[in-house]
Each structure stands twice: as structure tokens, then as C-alpha cells.
N, CA, C and O atoms as CSV, one atom per row, in Angstrom:
chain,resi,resn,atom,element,x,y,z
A,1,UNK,N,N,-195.320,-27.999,52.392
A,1,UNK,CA,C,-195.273,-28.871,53.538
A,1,UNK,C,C,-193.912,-28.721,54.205
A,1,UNK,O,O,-192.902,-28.832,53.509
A,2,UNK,N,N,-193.826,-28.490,55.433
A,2,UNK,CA,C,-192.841,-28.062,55.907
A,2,UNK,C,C,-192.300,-29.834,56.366
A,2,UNK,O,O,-192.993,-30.847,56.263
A,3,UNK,N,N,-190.740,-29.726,56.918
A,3,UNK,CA,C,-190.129,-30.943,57.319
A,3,UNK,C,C,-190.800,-31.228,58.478
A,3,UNK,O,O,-190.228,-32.307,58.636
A,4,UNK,N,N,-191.693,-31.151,59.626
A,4,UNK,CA,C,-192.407,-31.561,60.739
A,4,UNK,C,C,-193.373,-31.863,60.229
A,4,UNK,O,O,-194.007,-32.651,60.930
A,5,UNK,N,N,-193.900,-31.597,59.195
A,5,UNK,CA,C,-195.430,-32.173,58.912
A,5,UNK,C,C,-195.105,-33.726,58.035
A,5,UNK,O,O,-195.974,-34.588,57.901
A,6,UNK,N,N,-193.944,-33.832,57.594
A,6,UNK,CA,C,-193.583,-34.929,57.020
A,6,UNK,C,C,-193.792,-36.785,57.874
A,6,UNK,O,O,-193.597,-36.926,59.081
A,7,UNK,N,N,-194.041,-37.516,57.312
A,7,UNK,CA,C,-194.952,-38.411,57.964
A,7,UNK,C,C,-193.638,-39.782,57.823
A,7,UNK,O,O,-193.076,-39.953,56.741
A,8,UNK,N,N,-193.318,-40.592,58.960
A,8,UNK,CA,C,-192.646,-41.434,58.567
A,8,UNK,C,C,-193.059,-42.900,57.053
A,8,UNK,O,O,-194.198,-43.357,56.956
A,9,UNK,N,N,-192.336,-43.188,56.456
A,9,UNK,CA,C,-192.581,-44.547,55.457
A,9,UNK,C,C,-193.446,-45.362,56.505
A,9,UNK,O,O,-193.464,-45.224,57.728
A,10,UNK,N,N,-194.309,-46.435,55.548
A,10,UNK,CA,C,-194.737,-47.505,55.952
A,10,UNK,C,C,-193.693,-48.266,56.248
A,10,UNK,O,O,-192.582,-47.899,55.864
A,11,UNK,N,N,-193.813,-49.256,56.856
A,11,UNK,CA,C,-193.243,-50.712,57.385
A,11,UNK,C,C,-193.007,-51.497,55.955
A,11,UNK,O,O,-191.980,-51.879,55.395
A,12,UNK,N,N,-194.357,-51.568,55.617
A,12,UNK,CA,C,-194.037,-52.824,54.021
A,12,UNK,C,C,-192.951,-51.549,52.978
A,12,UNK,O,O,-192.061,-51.930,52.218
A,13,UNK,N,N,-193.290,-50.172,53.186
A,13,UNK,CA,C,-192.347,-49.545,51.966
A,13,UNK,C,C,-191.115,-49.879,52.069
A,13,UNK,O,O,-190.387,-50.471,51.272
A,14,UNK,N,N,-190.834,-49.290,53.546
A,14,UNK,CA,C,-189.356,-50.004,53.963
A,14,UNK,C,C,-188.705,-50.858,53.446
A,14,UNK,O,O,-187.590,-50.833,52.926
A,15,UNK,N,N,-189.787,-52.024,53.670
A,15,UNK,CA,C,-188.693,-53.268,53.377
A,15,UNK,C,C,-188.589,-53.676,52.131
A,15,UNK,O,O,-187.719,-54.503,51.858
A,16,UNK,N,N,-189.837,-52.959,50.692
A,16,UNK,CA,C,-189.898,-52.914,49.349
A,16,UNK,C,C,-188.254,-52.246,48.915
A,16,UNK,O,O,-187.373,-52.763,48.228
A,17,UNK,N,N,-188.282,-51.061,49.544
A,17,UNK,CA,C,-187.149,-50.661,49.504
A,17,UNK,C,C,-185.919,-51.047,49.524
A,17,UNK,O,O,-185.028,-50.885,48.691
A,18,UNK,N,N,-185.921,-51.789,50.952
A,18,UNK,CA,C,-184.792,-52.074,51.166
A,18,UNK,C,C,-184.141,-53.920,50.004
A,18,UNK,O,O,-183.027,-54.323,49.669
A,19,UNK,N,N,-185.598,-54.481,49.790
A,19,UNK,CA,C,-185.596,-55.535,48.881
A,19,UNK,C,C,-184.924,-55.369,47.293
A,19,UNK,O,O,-184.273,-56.113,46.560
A,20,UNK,N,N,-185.492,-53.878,47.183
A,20,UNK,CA,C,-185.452,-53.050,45.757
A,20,UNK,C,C,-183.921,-52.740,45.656
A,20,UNK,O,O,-183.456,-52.486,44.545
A,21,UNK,N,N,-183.257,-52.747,46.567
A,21,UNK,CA,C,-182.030,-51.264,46.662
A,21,UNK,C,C,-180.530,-52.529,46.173
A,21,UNK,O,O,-179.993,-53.422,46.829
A,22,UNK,N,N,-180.352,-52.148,45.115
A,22,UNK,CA,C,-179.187,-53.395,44.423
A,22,UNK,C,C,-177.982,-53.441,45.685
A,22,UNK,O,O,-178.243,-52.654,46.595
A,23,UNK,N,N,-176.759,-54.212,45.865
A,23,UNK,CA,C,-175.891,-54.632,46.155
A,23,UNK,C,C,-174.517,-53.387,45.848
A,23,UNK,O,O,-174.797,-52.300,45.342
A,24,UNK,N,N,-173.483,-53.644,46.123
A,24,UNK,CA,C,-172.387,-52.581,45.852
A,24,UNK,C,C,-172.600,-52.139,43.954
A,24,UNK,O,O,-173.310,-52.519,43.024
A,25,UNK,N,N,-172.024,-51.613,44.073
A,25,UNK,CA,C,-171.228,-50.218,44.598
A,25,UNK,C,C,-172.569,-49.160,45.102
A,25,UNK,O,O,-172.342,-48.088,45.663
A,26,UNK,N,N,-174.404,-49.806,44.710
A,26,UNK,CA,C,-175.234,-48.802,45.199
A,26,UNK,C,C,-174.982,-48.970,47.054
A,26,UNK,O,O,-174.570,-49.948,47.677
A,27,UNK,N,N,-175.327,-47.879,47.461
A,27,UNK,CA,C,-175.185,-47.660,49.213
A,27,UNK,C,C,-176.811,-47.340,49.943
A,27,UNK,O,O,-177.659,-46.904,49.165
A,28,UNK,N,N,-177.014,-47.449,50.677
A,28,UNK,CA,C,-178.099,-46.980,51.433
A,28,UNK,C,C,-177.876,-45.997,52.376
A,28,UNK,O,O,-177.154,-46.489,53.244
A,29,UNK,N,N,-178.154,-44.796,52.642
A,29,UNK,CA,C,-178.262,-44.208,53.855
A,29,UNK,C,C,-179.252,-43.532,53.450
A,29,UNK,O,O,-179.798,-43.505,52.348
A,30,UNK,N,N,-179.675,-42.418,55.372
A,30,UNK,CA,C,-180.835,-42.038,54.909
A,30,UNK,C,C,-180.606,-40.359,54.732
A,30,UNK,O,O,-179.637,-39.733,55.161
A,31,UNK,N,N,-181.682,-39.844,54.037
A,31,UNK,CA,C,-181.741,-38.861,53.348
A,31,UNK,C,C,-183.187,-37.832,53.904
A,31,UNK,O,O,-184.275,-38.152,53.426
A,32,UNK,N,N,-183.153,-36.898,54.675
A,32,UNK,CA,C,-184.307,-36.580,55.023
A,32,UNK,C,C,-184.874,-37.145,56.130
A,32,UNK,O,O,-185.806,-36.565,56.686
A,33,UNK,N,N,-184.538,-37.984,56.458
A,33,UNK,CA,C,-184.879,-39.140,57.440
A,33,UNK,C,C,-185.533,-40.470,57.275
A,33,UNK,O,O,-186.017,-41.171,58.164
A,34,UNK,N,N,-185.441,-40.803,55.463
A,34,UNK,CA,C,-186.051,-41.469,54.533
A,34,UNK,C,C,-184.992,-42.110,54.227
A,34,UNK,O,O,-183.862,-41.674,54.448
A,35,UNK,N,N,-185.317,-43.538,53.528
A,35,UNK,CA,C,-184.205,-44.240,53.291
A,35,UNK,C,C,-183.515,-43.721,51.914
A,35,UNK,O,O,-183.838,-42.540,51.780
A,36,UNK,N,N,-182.887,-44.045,51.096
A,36,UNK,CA,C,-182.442,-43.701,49.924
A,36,UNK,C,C,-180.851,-44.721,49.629
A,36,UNK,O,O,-180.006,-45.228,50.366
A,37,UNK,N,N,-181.053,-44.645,48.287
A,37,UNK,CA,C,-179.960,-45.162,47.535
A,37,UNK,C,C,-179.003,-44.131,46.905
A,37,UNK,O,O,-179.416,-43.233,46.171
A,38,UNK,N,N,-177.925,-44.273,47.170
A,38,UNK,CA,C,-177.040,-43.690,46.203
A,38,UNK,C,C,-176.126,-44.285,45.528
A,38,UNK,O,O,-175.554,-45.224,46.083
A,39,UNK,N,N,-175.812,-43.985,44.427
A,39,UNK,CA,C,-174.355,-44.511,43.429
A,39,UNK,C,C,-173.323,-43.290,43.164
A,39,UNK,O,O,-173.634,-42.137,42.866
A,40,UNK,N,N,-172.029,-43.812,43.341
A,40,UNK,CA,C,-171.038,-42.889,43.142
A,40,UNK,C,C,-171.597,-41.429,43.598
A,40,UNK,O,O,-171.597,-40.591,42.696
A,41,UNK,N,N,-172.244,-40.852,45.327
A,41,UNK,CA,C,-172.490,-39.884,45.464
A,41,UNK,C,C,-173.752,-39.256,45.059
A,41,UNK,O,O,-174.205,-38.280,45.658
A,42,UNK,N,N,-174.359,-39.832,43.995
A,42,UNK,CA,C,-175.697,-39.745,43.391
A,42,UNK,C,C,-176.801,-40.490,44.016
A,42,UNK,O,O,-177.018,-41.648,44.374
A,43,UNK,N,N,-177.434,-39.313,44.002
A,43,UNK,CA,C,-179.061,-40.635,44.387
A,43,UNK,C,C,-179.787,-41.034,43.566
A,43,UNK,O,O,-180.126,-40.122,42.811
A,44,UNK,N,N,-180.336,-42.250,43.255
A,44,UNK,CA,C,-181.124,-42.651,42.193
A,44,UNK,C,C,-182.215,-43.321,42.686
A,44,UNK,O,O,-182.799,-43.679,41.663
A,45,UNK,N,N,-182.992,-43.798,43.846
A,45,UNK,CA,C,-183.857,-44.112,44.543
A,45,UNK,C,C,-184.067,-43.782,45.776
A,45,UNK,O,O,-183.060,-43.441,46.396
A,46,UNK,N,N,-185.404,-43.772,46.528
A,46,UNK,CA,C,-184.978,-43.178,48.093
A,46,UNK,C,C,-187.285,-43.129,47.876
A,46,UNK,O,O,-188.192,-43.097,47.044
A,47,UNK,N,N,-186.980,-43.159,49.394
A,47,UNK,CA,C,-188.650,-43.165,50.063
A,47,UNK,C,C,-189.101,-41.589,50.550
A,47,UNK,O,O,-188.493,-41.046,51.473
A,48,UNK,N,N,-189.884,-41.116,50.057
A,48,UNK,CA,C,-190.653,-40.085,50.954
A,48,UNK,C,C,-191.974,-40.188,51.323
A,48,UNK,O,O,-192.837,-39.933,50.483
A,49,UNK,N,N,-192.283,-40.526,52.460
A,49,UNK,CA,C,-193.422,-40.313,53.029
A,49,UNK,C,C,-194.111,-41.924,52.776
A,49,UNK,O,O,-193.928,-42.902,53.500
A,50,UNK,N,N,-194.902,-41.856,51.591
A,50,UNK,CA,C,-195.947,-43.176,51.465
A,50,UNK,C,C,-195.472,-43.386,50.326
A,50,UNK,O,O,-196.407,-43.818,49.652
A,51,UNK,N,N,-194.278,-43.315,49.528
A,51,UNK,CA,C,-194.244,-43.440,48.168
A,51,UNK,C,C,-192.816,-43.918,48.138
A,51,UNK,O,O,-192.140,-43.878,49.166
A,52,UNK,N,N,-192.356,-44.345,47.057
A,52,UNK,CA,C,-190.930,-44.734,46.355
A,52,UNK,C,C,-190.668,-43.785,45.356
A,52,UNK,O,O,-191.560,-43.513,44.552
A,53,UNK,N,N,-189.148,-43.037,45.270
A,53,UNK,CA,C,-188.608,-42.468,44.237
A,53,UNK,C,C,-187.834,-42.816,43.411
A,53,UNK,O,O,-187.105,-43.637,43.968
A,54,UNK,N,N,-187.481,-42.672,42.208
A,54,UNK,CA,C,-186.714,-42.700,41.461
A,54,UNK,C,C,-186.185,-41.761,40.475
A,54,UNK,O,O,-186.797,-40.726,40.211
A,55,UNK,N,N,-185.502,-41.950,40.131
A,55,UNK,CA,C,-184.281,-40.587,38.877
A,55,UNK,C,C,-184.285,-41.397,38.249
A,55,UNK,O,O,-184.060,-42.536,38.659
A,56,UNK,N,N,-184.533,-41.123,37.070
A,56,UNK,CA,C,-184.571,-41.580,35.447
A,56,UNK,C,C,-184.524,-40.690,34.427
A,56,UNK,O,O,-185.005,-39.557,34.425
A,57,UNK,N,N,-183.704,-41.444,33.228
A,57,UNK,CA,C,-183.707,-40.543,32.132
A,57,UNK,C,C,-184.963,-39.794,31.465
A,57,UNK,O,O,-186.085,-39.816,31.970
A,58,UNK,N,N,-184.736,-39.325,30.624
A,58,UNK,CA,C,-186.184,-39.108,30.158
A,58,UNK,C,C,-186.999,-39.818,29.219
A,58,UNK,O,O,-188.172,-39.461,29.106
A,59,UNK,N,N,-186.555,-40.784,28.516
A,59,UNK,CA,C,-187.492,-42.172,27.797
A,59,UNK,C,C,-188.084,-42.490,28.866
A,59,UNK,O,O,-189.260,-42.201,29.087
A,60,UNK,N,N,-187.181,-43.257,29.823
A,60,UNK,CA,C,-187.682,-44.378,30.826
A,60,UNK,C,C,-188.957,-43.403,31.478
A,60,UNK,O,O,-190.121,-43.700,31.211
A,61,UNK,N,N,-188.641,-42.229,32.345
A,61,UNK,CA,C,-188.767,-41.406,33.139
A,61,UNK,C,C,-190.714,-41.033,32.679
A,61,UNK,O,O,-191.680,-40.963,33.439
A,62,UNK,N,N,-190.628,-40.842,30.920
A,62,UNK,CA,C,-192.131,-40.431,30.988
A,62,UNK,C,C,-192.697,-41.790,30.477
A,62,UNK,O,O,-193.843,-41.764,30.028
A,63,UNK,N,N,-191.959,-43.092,30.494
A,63,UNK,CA,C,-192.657,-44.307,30.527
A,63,UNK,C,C,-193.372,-44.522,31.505
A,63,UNK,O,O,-194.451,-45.087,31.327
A,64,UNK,N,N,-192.933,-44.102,32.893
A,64,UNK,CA,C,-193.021,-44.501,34.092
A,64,UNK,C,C,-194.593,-43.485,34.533
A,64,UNK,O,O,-195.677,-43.763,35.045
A,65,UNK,N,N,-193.993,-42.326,34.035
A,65,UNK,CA,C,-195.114,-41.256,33.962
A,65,UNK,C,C,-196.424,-41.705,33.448
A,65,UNK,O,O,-197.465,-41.275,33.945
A,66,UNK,N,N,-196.416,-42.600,32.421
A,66,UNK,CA,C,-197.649,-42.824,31.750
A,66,UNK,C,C,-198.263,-43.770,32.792
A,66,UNK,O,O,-199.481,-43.864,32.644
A,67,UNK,N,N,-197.901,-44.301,33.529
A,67,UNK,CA,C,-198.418,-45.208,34.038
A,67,UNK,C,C,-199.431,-44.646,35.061
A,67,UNK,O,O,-199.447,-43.456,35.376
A,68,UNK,N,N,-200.295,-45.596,35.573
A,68,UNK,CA,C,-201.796,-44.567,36.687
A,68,UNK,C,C,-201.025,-45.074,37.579
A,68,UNK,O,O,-200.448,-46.161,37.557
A,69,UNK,N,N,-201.022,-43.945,38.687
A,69,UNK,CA,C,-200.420,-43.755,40.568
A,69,UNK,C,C,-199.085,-43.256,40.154
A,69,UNK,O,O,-198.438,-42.781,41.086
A,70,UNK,N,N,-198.229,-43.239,38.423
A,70,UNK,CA,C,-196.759,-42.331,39.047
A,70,UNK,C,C,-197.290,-40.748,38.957
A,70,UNK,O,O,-198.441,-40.370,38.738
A,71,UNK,N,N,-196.103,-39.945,39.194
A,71,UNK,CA,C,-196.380,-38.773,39.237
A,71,UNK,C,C,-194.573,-38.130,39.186
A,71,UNK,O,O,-193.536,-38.725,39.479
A,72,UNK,N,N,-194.746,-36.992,38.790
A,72,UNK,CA,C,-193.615,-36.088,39.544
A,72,UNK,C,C,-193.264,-35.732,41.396
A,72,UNK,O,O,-193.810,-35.444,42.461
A,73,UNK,N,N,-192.096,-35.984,40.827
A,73,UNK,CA,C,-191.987,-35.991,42.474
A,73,UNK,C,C,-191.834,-34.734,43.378
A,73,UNK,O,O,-190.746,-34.187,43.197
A,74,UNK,N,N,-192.539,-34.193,44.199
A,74,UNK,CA,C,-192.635,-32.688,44.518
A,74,UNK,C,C,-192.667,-32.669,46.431
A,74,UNK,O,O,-193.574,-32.479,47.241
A,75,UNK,N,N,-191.706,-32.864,46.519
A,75,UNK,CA,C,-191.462,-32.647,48.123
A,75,UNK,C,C,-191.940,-31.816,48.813
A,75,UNK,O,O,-192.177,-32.031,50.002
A,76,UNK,N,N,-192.236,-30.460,48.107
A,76,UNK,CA,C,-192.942,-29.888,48.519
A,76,UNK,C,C,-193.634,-28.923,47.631
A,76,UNK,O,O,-193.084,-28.288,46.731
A,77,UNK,N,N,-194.850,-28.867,47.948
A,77,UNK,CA,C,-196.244,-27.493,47.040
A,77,UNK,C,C,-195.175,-26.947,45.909
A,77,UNK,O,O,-194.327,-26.370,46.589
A,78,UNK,N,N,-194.856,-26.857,44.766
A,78,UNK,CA,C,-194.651,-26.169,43.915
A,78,UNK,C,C,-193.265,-26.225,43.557
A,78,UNK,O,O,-192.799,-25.468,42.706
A,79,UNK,N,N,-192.341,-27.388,44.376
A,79,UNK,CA,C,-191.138,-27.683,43.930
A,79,UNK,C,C,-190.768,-29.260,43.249
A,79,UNK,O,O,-190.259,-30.185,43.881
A,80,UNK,N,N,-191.026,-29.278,42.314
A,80,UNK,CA,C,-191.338,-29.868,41.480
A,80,UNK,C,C,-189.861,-30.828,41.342
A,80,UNK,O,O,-189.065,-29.942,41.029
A,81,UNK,N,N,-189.193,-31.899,41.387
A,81,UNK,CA,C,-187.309,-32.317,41.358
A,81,UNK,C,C,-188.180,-32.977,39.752
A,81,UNK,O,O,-189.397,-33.158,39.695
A,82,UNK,N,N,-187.461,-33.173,38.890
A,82,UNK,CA,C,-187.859,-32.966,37.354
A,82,UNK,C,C,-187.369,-34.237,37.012
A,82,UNK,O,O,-187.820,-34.838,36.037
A,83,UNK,N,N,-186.776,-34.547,37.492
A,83,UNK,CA,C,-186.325,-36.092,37.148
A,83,UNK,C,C,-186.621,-37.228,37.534
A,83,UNK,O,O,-186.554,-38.299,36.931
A,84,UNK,N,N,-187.002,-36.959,38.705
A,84,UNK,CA,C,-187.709,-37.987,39.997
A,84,UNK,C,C,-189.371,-38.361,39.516
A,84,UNK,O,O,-190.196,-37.646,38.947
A,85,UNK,N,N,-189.452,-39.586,39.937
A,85,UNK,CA,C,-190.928,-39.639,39.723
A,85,UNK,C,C,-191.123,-40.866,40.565
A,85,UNK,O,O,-190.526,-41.935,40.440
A,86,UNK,N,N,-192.302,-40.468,41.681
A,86,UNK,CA,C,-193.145,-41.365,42.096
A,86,UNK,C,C,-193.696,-42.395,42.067
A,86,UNK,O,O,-194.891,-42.287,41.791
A,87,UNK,N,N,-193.289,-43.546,42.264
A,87,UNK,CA,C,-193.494,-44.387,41.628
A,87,UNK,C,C,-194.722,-45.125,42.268
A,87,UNK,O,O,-195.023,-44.994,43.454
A,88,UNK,N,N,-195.603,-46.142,41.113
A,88,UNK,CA,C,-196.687,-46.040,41.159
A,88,UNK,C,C,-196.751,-47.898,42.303
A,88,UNK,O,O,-196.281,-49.013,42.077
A,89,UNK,N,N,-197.629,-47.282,43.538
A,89,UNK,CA,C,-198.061,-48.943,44.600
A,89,UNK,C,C,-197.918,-50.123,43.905
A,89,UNK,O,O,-197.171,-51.033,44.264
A,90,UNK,N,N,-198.832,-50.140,42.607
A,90,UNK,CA,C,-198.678,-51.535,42.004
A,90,UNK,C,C,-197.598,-51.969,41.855
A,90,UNK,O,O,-197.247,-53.029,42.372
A,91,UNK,N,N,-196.330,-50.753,40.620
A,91,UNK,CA,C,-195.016,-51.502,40.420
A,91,UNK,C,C,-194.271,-51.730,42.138
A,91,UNK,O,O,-193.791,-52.802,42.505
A,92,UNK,N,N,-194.322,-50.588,42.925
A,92,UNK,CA,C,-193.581,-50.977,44.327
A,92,UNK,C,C,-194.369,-52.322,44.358
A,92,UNK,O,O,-193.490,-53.150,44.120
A,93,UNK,N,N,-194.891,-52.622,44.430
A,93,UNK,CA,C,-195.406,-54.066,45.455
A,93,UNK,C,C,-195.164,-55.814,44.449
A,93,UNK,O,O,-195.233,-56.994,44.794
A,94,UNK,N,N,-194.923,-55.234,43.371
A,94,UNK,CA,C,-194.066,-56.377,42.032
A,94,UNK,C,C,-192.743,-56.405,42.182
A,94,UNK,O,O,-192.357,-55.659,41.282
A,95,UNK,N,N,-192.020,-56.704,42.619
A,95,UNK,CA,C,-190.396,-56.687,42.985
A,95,UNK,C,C,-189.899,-57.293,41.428
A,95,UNK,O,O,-188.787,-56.992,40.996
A,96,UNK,N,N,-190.686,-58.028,40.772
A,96,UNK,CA,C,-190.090,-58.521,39.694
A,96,UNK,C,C,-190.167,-57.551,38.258
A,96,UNK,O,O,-189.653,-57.751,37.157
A,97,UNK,N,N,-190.952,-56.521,38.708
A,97,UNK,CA,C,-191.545,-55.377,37.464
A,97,UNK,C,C,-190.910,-54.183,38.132
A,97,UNK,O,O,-190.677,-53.260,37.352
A,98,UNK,N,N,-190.585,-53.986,39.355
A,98,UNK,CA,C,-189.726,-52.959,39.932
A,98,UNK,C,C,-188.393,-53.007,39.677
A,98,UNK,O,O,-187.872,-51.915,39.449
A,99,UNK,N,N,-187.719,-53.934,39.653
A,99,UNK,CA,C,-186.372,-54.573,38.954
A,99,UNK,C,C,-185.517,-53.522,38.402
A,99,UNK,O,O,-184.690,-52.716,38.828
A,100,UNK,N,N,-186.340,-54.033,36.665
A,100,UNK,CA,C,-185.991,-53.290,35.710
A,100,UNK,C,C,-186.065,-51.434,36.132
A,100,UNK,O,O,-185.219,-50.732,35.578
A,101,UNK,N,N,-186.544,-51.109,36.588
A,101,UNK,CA,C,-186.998,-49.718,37.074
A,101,UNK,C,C,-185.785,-49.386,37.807
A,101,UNK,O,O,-184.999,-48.747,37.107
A,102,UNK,N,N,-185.442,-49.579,38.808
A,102,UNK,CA,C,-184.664,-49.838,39.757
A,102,UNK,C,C,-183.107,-49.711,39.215
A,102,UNK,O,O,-182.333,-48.886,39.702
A,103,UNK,N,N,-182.787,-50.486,38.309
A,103,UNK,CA,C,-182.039,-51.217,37.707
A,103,UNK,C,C,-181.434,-49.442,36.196
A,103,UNK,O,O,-180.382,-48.942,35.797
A,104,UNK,N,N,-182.465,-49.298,36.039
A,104,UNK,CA,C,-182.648,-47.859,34.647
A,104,UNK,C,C,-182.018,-46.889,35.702
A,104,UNK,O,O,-181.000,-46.233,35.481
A,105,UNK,N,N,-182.784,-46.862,36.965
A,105,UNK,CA,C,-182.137,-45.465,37.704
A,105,UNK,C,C,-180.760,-45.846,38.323
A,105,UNK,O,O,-179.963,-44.909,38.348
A,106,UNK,N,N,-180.325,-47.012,38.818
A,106,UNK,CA,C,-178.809,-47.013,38.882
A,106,UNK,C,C,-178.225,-46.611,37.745
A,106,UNK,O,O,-177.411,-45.688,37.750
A,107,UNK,N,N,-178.569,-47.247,36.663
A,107,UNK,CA,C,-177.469,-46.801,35.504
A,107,UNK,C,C,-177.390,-45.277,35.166
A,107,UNK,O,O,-176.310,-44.798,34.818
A,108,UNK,N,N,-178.463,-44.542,35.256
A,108,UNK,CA,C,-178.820,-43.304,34.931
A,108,UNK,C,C,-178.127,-42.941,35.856
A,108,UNK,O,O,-176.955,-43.063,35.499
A,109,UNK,N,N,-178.218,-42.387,37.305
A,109,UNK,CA,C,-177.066,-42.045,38.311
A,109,UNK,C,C,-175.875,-42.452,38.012
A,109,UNK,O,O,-174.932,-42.211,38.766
């Protein structure tokens, strides 16, 4: 998928996001043209397309995996970012079960 075929975030992701995205020292800018979080230069959350990302270790990371709707996160056909994973509508739309999630990938960054 090339960068023009890329589709802006929803409205509600946005603001999951922006609800989700902790206080200092994490930062917001955007990334791709997507929102995203970074710590100390690192990114550890950020939106592509219809979905929420995150960077996590690898306990947390294939916890998250087990779950139905996450996935690996693959920006594009066959490039696979190995750490990132998709995170699944239900937890985005629980702000109180997204938290902790949220919370694993700051520290991990």
C-alpha cells in the first residue's frame, strides 16, 4: 500500500488516542500524518489508518497478540515492524483496560 492510498483515522480513534496518550515527559506529534506518541525520541503508540499501535516487550506484546482483533503491525504488504501490534477495537474503546497497555509501552520505550 503505497502512502496515497493510506486513509485518514476515525474521529472517535483520534480522540481514544488522544484520551490514551499519558502526560509529560510522553509528547504527541504526528508521524505519517497519524497521530503518535513518543518518549525520550521513541515511539511507543501512534494511529494508522483505522487502528491503534503500540511497541511492547515481548511478554506483554504476545499477550496482546493472543487476544481476537490484535495483530502485527504491517504498514505495508510484507513489512511486518515486529514489535508493534495492533491493537484490538474492544481494548481501544475501554480506556480503563487500555491504560495498563498504554502504560507497558511507555515504559518499554
Amino acid at each position: 500500500m503505497e502512502k496515497g492510498e493510506w486513509t485518514k483515522s476515525p474521529a472517535g480513534l483520534v480522540a481514544a488516542f488522544e484520551a490514551a496518550l499519558p502526560g509529560p515527559p510522553a509528547l504527541s506529534r504526528p508521524m505519517f500524518g497519524y497521530p503518535a506518541g513518543f518518549v525520550n525520541g521513541h515511539l511507543f503508540m501512534s494511529l494508522f489508518q483505522d487502528f491503534m499501535v503500540l511497541r511492547l516487550p515481548d511478554g506483554p506484546r504476545a499477550e496482546l497478540l493472543a487476544m481476537e482483533g490484535a495483530h502485527v503491525f504491517e504498514p505495508m504488504a510484507g513489512r511486518p515492524m515486529k514489535e508493534y501490534v495492533a491493537v484490538p477495537p474492544a481494548l481501544v474503546s475501554d480506556p480503563a483496560a487500555l491504560e495498563p497497555w498504554v502504560a507497558q509501552a511507555l515504559a518499554y520505550a
